[in-house]
C-alpha positions, -999 to 999 in steps of 0.1 A, spaced: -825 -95 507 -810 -122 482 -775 -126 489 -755 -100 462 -741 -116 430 -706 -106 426 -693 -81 399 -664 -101 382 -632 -76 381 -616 -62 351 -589 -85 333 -563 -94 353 -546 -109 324 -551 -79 307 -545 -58 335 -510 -78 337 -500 -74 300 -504 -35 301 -486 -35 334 -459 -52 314 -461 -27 283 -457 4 305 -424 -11 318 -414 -16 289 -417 24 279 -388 44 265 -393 61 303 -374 62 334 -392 36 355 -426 52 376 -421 84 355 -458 84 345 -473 83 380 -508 79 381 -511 79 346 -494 45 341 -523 33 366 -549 44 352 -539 33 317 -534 0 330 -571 1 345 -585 7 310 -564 -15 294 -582 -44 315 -612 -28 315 -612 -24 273 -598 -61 277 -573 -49 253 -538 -36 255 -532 -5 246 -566 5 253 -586 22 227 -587 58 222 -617 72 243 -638 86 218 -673 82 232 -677 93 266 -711 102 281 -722 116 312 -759 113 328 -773 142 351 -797 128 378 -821 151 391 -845 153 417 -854 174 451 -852 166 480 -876 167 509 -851 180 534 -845 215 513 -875 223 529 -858 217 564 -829 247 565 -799 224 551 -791 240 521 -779 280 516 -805 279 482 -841 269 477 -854 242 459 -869 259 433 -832 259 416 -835 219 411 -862 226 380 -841 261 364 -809 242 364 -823 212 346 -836 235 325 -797 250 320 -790 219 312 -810 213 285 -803 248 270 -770 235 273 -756 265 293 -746 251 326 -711 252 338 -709 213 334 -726 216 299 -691 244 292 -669 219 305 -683 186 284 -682 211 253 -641 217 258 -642 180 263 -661 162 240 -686 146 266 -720 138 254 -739 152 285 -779 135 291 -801 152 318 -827 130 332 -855 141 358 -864 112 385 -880 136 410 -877 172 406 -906 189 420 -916 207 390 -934 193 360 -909 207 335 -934 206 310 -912 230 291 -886 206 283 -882 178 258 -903 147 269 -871 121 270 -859 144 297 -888 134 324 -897 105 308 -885 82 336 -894 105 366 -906 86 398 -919 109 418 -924 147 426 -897 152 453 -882 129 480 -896 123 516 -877 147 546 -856 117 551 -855 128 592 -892 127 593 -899 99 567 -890 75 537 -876 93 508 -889 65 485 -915 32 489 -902 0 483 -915 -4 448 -902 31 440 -869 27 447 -868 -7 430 -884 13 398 -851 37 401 -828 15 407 -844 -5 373 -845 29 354 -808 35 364 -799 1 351 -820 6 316 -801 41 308 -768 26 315 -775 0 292 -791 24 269 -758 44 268 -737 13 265 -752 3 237 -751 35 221 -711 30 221 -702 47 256 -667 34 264 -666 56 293 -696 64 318 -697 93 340 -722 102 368 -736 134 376 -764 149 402 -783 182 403 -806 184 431 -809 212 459 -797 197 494 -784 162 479 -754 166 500 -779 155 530 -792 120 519 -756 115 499 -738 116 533 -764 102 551 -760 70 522 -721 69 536 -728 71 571 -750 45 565 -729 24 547 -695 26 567 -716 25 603 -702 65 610 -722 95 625 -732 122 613 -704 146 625 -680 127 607 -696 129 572 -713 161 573 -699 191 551 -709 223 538 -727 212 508 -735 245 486 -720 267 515 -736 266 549 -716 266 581 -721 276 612 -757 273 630 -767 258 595 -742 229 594 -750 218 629 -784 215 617 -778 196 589 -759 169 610 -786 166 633 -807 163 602 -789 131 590 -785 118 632 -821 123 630 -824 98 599 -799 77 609 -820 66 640 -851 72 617 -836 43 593 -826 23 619 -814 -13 612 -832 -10 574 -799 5 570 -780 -33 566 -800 -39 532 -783 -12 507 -819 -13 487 -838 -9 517 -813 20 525 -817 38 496 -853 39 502 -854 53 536 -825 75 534 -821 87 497 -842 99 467 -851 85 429 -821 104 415 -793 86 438 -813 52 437 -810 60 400 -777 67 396 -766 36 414 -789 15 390 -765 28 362 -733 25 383 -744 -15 387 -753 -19 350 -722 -4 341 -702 -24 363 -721 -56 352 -717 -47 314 -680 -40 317 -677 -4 311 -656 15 334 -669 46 349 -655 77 363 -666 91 395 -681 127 405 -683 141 440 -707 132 470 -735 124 453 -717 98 430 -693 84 450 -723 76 475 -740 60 449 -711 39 440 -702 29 476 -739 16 477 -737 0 441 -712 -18 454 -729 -28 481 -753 -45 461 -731 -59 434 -698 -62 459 -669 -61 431 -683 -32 409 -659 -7 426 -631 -20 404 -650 -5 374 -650 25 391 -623 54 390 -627 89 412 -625 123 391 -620 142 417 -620 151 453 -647 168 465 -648 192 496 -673 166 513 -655 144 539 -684 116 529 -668 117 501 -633 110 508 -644 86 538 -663 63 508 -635 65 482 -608 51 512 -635 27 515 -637 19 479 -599 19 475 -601 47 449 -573 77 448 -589 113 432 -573 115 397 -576 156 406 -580 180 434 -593 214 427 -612 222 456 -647 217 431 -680 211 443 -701 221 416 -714 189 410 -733 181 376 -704 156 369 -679 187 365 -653 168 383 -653 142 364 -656 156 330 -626 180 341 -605 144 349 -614 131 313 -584 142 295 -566 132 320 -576 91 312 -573 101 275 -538 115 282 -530 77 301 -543 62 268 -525 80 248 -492 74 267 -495 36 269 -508 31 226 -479 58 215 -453 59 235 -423 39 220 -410 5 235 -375 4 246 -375 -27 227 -381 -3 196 -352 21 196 -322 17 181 
């Protein structure tokens, strides 16, 4: 592999300036919390202080299935991947309630859900890959030249959505027994086995669970040293959808707009963006904290603290569109808040 090209990091200038204005808040010094940070990350992510209002905010929905589904790793079959994007586009899934209350512009997008949706608007499958992923225990989930056609279709809706006026990105999934190549991304990517980064997914336990870690050991060895290359990674071990969704997490970082974070599926995708474009984490914020310890494991990787925890694992991006009035709020704080300077 080339060596990466760094992502250059938001304004530190910037990021200096609104660090300055937020001390200089009619507040008691620190009494915003995380809020002041996070308004300081926009701030030098917008390049501007006070950051704009976040008026446009978009989320894209990955889907596809996965081969392991087939493999006992999941507590729900497959054939839910194709219904929910269906949901989706009906606009009657819990993520679809949660972007209404929120004024998030939701896009579903079907890279390999085994089911030719015929049934739903063309621009929805008009980038699919493939039909389902390989059992990633028992083969690639992708070839070379498809996971370099997701990553590329990632990339083009990012910039699609960027130049639609997105000012904030967020990243969702929907794929029955994505939890399994997600943590098996993570393991891969912070050299960990399987029993540290396996969780419960949609709700197995037990008998189930161990299964599903032996699942991702199996793949693990499967992938073997492929697993230094994050591209090479991504094809053995993951699926269109997540090399997808870290196309878009690179284009975003690359075209300077920040995104927030979901659960497993997105943070995985965003510890392995960032191992191709090392830097684009800092464009990155977490929503929320999943249940998933892969998750948690790659955000303390990535330096990046969980705005919220709820306890969700929905997925869809419902973490992070619950976390987006929580940036609007840090806006709002650091443009119309009066200056000590100001008061009389």
């Amino acid at each position: 592999m080339p060596a990466p090209t760094p992502v250059p990091p938001p304004s530190r200038r910037v990021a200096a300036l609104a660090a300055e204005r937020l001390a200089g808040l009619a507040t008691p010094a620190g009494a915003l919390g995380r809020l002041g940070d996070l308004a300081v990350w926009l701030a030098a992510a917008q390049g501007e202080v006070p950051p704009r209002p976040l008026t446009d905010v978009r989320l894209v929905i990955f889907a596809g299935d996965h081969g392991v589904a087939q493999h006992g790793v999941s507590a729900y079959p497959p054939s839910i991947t194709g219904a929910m994007v269906r949901t989706f586009v009906a606009g009657r899934a819990g993520v679809s309630a949660l972007a209404a209350a929120h004024d998030v512009h939701v896009r579903v997008l079907d890279l390999g859900v085994d089911d030719d949706l015929a049934d739903v608007p063309p621009d929805v499958t008009a980038h699919k890959v493939r039909r389902g992923s390989g059992a990633i225990h028992l083969e690639d989930a992708l070839t070379a030249d498809e996971a370099e056609r997701a990553l590329e279709v990632g990339a083009a809706v990012a910039r699609e959505e960027v130049a639609a006026g997105a000012q904030l990105l967020l990243s969702g999934d929907m794929g029955i027994g994505n939890t399994t190549p997600a943590a098996a991304l993570v393991a891969a990517a912070l050299g960990l086995p399987a029993s540290e980064v396996t969780g419960g997914g949609t709700g197995v336990h037990g008998e189930v669970l161990a299964h599903k870690q032996d699942v991702i050991d199996q793949a693990l060895g499967r992938a073997g040293r492929r697993t230094e290359d994050p591209v090479e990674t991504l094809a053995a071990l993951g699926s269109a959808d997540l090399a997808a969704a870290t196309g878009y997490l690179v284009a975003a970082a690359r075209a300077g707009v920040p995104v927030l974070l979901d659960g497993l599926m997105s943070v995985a995708c965003a510890l392995t963006a960032d191992r191709i474009a090392p830097g684009a984490a800092a464009w990155f914020a977490a929503g929320h904290r999943s249940t998933e310890p892969a998750q948690s494991l790659a955000l303390v990787k990535m330096g990046l603290e969980p705005v919220l925890d709820l306890g969700m694992r929905l997925g869809e991006g419902s973490g992070a569109v619950v976390a987006v009035p929580v940036l609007r709020s840090a806006v709002a704080v650091l443009r119309d808040v009066a200056l000590l300077s100001e008061l009389g």
